[in-house]
C-alpha positions as CSV (number, residue, x, y, z in Angstrom):
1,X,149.9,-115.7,-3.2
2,X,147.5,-116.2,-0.7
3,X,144.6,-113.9,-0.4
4,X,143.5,-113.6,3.4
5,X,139.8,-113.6,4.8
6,X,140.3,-110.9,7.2
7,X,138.6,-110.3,10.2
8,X,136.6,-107.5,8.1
9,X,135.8,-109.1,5.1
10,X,133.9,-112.7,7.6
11,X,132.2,-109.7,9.6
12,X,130.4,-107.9,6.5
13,X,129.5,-111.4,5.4
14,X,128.2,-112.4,8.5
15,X,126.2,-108.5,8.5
16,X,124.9,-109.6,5.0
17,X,127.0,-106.6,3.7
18,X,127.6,-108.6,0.6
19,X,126.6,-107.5,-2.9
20,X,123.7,-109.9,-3.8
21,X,123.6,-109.3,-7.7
22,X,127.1,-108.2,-10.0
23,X,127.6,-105.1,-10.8
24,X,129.3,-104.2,-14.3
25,X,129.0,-100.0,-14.7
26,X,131.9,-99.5,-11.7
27,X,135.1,-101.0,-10.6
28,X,135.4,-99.9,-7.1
29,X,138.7,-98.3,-6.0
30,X,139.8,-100.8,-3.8
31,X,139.7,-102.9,-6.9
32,X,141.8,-101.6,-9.1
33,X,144.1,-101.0,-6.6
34,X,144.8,-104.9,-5.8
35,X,144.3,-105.6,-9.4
36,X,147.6,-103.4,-9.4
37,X,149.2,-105.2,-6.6
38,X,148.6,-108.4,-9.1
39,X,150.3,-106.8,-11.7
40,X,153.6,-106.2,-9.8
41,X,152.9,-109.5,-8.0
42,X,152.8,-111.7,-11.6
43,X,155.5,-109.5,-13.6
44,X,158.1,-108.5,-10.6
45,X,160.2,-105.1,-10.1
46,X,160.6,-103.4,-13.3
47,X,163.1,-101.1,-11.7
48,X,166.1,-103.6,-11.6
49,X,169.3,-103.0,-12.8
50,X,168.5,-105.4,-16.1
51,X,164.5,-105.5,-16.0
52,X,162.8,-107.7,-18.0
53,X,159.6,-106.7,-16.2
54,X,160.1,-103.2,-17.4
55,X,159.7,-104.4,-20.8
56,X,156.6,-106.5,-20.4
57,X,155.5,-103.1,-18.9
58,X,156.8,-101.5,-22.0
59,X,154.5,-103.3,-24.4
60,X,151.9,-103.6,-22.3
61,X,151.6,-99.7,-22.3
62,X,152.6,-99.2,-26.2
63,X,149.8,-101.8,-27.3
64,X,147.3,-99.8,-25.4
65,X,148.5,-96.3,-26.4
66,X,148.5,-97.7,-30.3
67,X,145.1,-99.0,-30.2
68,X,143.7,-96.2,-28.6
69,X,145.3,-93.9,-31.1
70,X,147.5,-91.2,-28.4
71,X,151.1,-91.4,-27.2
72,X,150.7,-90.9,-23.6
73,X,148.3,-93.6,-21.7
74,X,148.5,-91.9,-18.0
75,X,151.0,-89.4,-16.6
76,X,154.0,-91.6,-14.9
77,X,157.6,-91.4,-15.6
78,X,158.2,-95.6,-16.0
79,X,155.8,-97.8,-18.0
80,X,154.9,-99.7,-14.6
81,X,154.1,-96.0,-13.3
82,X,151.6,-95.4,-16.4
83,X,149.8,-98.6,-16.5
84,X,149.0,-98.3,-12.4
85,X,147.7,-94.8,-12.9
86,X,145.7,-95.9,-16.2
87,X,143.7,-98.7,-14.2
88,X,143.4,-96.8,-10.7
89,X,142.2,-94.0,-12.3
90,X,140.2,-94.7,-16.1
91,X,136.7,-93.7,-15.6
92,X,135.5,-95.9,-18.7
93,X,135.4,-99.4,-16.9
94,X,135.5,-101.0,-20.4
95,X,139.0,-99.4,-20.9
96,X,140.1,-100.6,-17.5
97,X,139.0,-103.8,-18.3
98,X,141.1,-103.5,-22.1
99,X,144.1,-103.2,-20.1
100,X,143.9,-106.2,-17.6
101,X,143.1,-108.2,-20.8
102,X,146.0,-106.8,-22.5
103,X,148.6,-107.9,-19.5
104,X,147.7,-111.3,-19.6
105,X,147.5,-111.3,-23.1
106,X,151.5,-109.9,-22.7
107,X,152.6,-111.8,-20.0
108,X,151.2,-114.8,-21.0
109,X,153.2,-114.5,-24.7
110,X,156.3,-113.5,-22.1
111,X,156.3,-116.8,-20.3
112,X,155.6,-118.3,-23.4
113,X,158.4,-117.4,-25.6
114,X,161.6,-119.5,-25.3
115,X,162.7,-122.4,-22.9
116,X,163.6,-119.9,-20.3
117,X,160.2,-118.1,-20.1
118,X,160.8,-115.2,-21.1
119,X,162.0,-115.3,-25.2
120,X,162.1,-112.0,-26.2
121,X,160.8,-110.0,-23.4
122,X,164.1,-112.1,-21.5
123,X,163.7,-113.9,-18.2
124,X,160.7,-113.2,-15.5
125,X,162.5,-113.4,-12.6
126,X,161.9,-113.3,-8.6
127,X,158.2,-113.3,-9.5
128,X,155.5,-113.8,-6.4
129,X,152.4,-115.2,-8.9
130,X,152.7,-117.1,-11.8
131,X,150.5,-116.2,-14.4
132,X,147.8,-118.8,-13.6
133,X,148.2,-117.9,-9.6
134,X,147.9,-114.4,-10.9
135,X,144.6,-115.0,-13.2
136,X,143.3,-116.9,-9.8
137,X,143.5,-114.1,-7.7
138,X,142.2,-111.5,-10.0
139,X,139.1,-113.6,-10.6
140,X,138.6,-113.7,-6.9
141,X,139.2,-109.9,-6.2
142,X,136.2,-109.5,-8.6
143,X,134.0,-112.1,-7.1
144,X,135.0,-110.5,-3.8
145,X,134.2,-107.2,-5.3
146,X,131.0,-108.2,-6.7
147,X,131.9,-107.0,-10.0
148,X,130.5,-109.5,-12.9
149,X,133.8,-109.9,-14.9
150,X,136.3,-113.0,-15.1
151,X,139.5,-113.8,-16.9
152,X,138.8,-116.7,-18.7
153,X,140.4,-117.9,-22.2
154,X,141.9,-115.3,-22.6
155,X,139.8,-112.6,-22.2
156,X,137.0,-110.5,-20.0
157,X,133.8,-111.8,-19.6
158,X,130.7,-110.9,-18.1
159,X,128.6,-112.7,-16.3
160,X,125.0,-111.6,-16.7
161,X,123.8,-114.7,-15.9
162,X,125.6,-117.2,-13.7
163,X,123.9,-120.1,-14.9
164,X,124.7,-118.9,-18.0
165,X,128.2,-118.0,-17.7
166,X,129.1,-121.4,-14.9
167,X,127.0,-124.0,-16.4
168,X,126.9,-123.6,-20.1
169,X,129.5,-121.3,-21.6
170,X,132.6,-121.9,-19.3
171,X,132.1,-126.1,-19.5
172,X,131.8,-124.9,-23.5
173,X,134.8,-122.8,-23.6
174,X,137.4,-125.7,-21.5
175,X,136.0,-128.2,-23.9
176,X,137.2,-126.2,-26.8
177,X,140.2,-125.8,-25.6
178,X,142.8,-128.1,-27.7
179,X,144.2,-126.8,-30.9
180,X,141.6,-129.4,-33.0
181,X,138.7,-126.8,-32.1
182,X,140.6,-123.7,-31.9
183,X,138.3,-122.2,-34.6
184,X,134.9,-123.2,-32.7
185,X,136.9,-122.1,-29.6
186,X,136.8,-118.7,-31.3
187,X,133.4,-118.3,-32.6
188,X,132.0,-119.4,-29.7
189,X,134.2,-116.2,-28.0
190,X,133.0,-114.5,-30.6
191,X,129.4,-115.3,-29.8
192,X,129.7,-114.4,-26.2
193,X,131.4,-110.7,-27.4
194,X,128.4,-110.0,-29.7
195,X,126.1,-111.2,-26.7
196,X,127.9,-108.6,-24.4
197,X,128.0,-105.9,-26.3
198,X,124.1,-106.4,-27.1
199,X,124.7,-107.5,-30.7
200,X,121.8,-110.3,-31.0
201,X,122.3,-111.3,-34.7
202,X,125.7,-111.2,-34.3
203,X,125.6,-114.0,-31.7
204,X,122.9,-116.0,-33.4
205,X,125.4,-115.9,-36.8
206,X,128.4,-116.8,-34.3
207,X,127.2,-119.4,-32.7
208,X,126.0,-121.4,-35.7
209,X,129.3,-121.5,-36.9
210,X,130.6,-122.6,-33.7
211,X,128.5,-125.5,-33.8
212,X,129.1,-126.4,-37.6
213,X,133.0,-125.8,-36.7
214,X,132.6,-128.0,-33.6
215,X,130.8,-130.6,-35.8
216,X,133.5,-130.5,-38.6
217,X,136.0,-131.1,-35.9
218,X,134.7,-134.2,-34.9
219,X,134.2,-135.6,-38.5
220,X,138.0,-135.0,-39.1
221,X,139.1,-136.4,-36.3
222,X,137.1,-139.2,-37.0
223,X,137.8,-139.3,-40.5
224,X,133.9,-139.3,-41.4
225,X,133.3,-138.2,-44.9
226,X,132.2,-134.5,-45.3
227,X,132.4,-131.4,-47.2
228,X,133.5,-128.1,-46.5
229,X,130.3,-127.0,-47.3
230,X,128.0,-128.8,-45.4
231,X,125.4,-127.5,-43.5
232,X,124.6,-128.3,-39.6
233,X,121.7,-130.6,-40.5
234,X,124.4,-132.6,-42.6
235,X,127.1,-132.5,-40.4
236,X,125.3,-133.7,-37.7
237,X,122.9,-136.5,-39.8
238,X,126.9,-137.3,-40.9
239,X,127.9,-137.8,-37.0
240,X,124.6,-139.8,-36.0
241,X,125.1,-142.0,-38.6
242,X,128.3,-142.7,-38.3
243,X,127.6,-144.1,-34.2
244,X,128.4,-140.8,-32.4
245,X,125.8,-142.2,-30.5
246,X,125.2,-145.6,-29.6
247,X,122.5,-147.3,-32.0
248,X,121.0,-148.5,-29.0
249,X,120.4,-145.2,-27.5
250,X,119.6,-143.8,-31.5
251,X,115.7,-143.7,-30.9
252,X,116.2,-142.0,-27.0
253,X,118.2,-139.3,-29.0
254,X,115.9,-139.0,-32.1
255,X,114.6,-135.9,-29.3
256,X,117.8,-134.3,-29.2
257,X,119.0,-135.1,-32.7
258,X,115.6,-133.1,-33.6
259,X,116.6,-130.2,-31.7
260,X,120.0,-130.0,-32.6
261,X,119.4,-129.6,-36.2
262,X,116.0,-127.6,-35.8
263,X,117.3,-125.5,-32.8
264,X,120.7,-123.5,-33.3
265,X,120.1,-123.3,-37.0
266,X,116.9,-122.5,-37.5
267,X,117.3,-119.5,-35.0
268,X,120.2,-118.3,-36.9
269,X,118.3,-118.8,-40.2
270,X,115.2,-116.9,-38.9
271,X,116.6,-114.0,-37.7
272,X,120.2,-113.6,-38.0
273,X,121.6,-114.9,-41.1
274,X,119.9,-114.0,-44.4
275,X,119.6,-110.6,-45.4
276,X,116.7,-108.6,-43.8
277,X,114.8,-107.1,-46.8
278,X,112.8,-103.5,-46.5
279,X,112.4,-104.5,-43.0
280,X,114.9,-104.4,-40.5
281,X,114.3,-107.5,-38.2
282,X,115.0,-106.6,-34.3
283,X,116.4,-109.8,-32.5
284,X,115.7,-109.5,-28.8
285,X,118.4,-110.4,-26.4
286,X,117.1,-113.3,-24.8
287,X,117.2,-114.8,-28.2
288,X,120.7,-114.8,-28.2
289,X,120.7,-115.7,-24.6
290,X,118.7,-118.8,-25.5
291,X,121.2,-119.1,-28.8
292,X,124.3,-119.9,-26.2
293,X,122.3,-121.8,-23.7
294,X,121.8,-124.2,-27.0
295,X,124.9,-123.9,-28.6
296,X,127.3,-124.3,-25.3
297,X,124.7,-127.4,-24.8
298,X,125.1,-128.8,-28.3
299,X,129.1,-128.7,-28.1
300,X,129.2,-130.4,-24.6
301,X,127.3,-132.6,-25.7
302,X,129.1,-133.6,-28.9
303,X,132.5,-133.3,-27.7
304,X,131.9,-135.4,-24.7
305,X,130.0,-137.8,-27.2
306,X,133.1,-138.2,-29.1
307,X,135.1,-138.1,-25.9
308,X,133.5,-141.6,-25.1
309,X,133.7,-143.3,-28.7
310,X,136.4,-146.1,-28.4
């Protein structure tokens, strides 16, 4: 569905009345109200005489309420009712933010199931937004908004830095997409989730094993010999060897190939992943902000690398 730039919204740029930096403490009103309008947008009327959209609605609602241990989510007398009243009105923005991650999460599985979109849940019918149209416009409400969040791989995340979020993990993340690096696909999530939530060692420890999975990856696909247990000094000494990298280009990389395998590990190995003795080590959070610059570097660079091998 299109979204329109009103005569209001080309005025208040033109003022400068546009948020310069993202705010993440608040989800204005005005928000969460077309973040509603979305949701009845991508799943249709649940009040039809055979709704499948009141079921999506249904589980939408029962997942939340069962992860957040109560039995009633909002007041409302119809799921659809409950989940609108939940997001208008939640003052906790991260538990706002749960439930827009749970409906996709939900309606995504819905299309999903069965030839006929719908599987269990039955068919989504008379819909306005697909789910991709619908995951489009919610990402613009929030840039509109100034809000720092996007839907992306399946979940919420924050964009503290832009550079950080558009030019390293996001490339990272649609690189990892195919099922041969789901699991680096995940720890690099992972990573990101620890980096949110201002857990620096347990981004460090993520994003190692992102990089060793993403390394692994390209052996087996490449049937180079390796083991299970190989470190990321092997795996990648494994990879150079074996031409991931032009031999004519070898000594230009000799640079890189020394801060691949002194970088991401050594980081980890330092601070995050051996146990901390008497002392507890504090890891600062540009560490780990540093950590995913290097580690969504590392894998675009390697997957692209093998990307281009014949």
């Amino acid at each position: 569905m299109s979204i329109f730039n009103l005569y209001s919204k080309r005025k208040k740029k033109e003022r400068g009345e546009v948020p310069d930096v993202f705010i993440y403490d608040d989800l204005p009103r005005s928000l969460r109200v077309q973040i509603v309008h979305t949701f009845r947008d991508a799943i249709g009327s649940p009040y039809a005489e055979y709704s499948t959209a009141r079921n999506v609605y249904a589980t939408i609602v029962g997942n939340l309420c069962r992860e957040y241990g109560v039995f009633q989510l909002a007041p409302g007398a119809e799921p659809e009712e409950v989940l609108a009243n939940f997001v208008i009105n939640e003052e906790n923005v991260e538990r706002a933010l749960d439930a827009i991650e749970v409906f996709f999460h939900v309606l995504i599985s819905a299309y999903r199931q069965g030839s006929s979109y719908g599987g269990s849940y039955g068919t989504l019918e008379r819909v306005r937004l697909s789910y991709a149209e619908a995951i489009s416009e919610l990402n613009t409400r929030f840039l509109e908004a100034g809000v720092g969040y996007q839907y992306f791989s399946g979940e919420i995340i924050r964009k503290d830095s832009e550079f950080l979020h558009a030019e390293v993990i996001k490339p990272a993340l649609a690189l990892l997409q195919g099922s041969a690096y789901r699991g680096a696909n995940d720890e690099f999530l992972k990573a990101h989730e620890h980096y949110r939530k201002g857990d620096a060692k347990g981004c460090l420890v993520e994003c190692l094993k992102s990089l060793e999975s993403t390394l692994k990856t390209i052996c087996k696909r490449r049937q180079w010999v390796f083991n299970a247990t190989d470190t990321a000094k092997t795996l990648l000494e494994t990879c150079f060897n074996n031409g991931l990298v032009p031999q004519f280009l070898q000594s230009h990389y000799s640079a890189l190939r020394n801060t691949l395998e002194s970088g991401v590990p050594t980081i980890r190995n330092k601070l995050g992943g051996h146990g901390q003795g008497t002392e507890i080590i504090e890891v600062p959070q540009h560490f780990a902000a540093y950590m995913l610059h290097m580690t969504g570097s590392a894998i675009c660079f390697l997957v692209e690398a093998e990307k281009a091998l014949p």
